[in-house]
C-alpha positions as CSV (number, residue, x, y, z in Angstrom):
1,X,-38.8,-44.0,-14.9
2,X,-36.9,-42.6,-17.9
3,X,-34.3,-39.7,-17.0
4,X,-33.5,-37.3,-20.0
5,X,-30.5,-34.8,-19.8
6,X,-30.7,-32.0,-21.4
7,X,-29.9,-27.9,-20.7
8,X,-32.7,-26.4,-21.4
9,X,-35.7,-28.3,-19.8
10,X,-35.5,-30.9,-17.4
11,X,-37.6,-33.8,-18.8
12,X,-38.7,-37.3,-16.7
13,X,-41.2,-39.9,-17.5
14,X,-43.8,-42.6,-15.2
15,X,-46.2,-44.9,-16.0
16,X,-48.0,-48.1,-15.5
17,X,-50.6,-50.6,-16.4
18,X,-53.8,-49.9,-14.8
19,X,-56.4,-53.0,-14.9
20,X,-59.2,-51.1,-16.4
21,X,-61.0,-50.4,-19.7
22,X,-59.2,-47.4,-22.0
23,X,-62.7,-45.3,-21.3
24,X,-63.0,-45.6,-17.5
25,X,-59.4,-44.4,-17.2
26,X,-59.9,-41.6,-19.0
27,X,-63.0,-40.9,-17.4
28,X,-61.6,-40.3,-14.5
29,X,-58.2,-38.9,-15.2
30,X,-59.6,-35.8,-17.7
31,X,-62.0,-34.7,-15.8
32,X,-61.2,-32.0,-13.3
33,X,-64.0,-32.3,-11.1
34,X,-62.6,-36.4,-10.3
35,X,-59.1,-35.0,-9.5
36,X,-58.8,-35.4,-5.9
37,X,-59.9,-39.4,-6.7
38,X,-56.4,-39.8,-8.1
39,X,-54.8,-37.7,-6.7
40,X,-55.0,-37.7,-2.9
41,X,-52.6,-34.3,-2.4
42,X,-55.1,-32.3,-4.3
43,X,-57.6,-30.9,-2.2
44,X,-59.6,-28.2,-4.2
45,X,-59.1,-27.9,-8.4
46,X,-61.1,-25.1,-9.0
47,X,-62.1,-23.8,-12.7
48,X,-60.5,-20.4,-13.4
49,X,-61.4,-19.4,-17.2
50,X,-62.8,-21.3,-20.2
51,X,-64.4,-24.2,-21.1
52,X,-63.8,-28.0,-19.4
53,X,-61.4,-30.2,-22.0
54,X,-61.0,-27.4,-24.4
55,X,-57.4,-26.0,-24.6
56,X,-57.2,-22.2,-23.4
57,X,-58.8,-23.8,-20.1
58,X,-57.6,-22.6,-16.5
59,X,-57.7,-24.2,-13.3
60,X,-56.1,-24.0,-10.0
61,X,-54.9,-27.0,-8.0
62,X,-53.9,-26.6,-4.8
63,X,-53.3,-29.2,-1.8
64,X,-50.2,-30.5,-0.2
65,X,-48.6,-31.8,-3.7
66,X,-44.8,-30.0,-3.0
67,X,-43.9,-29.3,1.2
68,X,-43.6,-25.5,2.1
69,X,-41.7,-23.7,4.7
70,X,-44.3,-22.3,6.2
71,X,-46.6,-25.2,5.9
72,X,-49.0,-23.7,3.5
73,X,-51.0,-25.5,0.6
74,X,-48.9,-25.8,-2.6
75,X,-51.0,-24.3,-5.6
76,X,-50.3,-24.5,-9.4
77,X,-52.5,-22.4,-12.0
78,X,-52.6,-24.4,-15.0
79,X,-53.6,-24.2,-18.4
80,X,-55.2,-26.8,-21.0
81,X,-52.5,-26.7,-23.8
82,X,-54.2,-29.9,-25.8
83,X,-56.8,-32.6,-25.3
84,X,-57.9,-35.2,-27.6
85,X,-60.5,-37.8,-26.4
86,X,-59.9,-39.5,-29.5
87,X,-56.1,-40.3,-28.7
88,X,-56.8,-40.0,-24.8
89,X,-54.0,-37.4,-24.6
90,X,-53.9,-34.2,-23.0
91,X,-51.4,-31.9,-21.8
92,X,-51.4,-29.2,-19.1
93,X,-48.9,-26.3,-18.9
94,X,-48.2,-24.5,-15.0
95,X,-48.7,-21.3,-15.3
96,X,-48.4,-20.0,-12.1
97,X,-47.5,-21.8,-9.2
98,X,-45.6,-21.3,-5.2
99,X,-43.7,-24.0,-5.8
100,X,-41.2,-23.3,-8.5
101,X,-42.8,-25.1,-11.4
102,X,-43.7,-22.1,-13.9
103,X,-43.4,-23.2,-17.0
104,X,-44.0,-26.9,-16.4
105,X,-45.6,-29.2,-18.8
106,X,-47.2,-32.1,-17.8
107,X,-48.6,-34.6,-20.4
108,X,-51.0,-37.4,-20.3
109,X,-51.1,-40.4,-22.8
110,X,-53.7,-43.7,-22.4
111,X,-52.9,-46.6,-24.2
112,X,-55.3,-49.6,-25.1
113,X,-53.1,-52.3,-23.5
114,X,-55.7,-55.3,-23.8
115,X,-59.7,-55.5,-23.4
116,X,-59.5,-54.2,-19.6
117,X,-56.0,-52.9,-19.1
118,X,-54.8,-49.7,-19.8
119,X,-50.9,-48.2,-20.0
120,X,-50.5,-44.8,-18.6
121,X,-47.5,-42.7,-19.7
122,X,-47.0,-39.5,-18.3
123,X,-44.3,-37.3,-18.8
124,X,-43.3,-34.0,-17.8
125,X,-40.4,-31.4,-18.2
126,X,-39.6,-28.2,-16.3
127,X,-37.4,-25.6,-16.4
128,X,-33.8,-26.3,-14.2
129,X,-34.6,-24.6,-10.6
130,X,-32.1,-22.5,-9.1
131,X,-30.4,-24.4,-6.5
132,X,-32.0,-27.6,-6.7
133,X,-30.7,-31.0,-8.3
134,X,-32.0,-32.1,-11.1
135,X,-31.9,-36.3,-10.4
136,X,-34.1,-35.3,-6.8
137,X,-36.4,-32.9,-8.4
138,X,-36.9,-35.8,-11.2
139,X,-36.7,-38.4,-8.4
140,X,-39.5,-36.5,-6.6
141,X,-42.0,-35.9,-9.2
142,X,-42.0,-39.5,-10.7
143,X,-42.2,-40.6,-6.9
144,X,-45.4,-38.3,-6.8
145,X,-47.1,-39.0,-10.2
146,X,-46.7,-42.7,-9.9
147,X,-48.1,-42.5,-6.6
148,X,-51.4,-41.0,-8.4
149,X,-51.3,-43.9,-11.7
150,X,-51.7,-46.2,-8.6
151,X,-54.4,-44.6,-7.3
152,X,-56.3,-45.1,-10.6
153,X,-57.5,-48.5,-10.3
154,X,-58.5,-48.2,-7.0
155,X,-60.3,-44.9,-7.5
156,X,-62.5,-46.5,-10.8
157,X,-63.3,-49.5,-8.5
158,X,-64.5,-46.8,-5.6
159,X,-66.8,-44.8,-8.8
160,X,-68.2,-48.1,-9.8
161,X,-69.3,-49.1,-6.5
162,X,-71.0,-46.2,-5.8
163,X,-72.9,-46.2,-8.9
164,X,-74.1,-49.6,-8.5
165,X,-74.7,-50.3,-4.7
166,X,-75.1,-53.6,-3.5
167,X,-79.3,-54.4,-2.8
């Protein structure tokens, strides 16, 4: 995990090689709907406003992503700031959130690592919260996305298994 410093955003970076073909990765991982495969804290994503994979679009995720006092769900609103199938990028900004990410931006890269592997960068920055540490906040979310880039493999296995059932 790569650890930026800087004052104005706080910035970290995870990723990893996932033994799958570029296209079945990103099959998965930009579609909102598939979410929860790959991310096992997300229980509901729910579309908000606009249109799937075209930037302007709003969603809200909510689950058990960040712990709460009072033991309720976590939710982030977020908005589609850039997708490009061609590049298998995208980026979401939080828009709203009860868990002190407003502001948030979390982006997505695939890379074609070889004929059935692909890399997965993602990296995020947020804006410094009040009273929290920057190296544990950082620690926290890599710990959390790279949790979910280990999912992947699993989760396309899971998809392609279901769509072709053993006779």
């Amino acid at each position: 995990m790569a650890l930026e410093h800087r004052k104005d955003k706080w910035h970290g970076s995870v990723g990893g090689l996932i033994c799958a073909p570029i296209q079945d990765v990103w099959n998965l991982v930009s579609q909102t709907h598939r979410i929860s495969e790959w991310m096992p804290m997300v229980e509901n994503c729910t579309k908000l406003s606009g249109e799937e994979g075209i930037p302007g679009y709003v969603r809200l995720v909510s689950g058990f992503m960040f712990p709460q006092d009072d033991q309720d769900r976590s939710w982030i609103k977020e908005r589609l700031v850039f997708m490009d199938p061609a590049s298998f990028s995208y980026v979401y900004r939080m828009e709203a959130s009860n868990v002190g990410l407003d502001g948030s931006v979390n982006s997505l890269k695939l890379v074609d690592y070889s004929d059935n592997s692909t890399l997965i960068d993602w990296s995020f920055e947020i804006n410094p919260i009040q009273g929290a540490y920057e190296d544990v906040i950082i620690d926290y979310l890599g710990f959390l996305y790279k949790s979910c880039i280990n999912r992947i493999e699993g989760a396309i296995a899971k998809a392609g298994a279901s769509e072709h059932p053993k006779s």
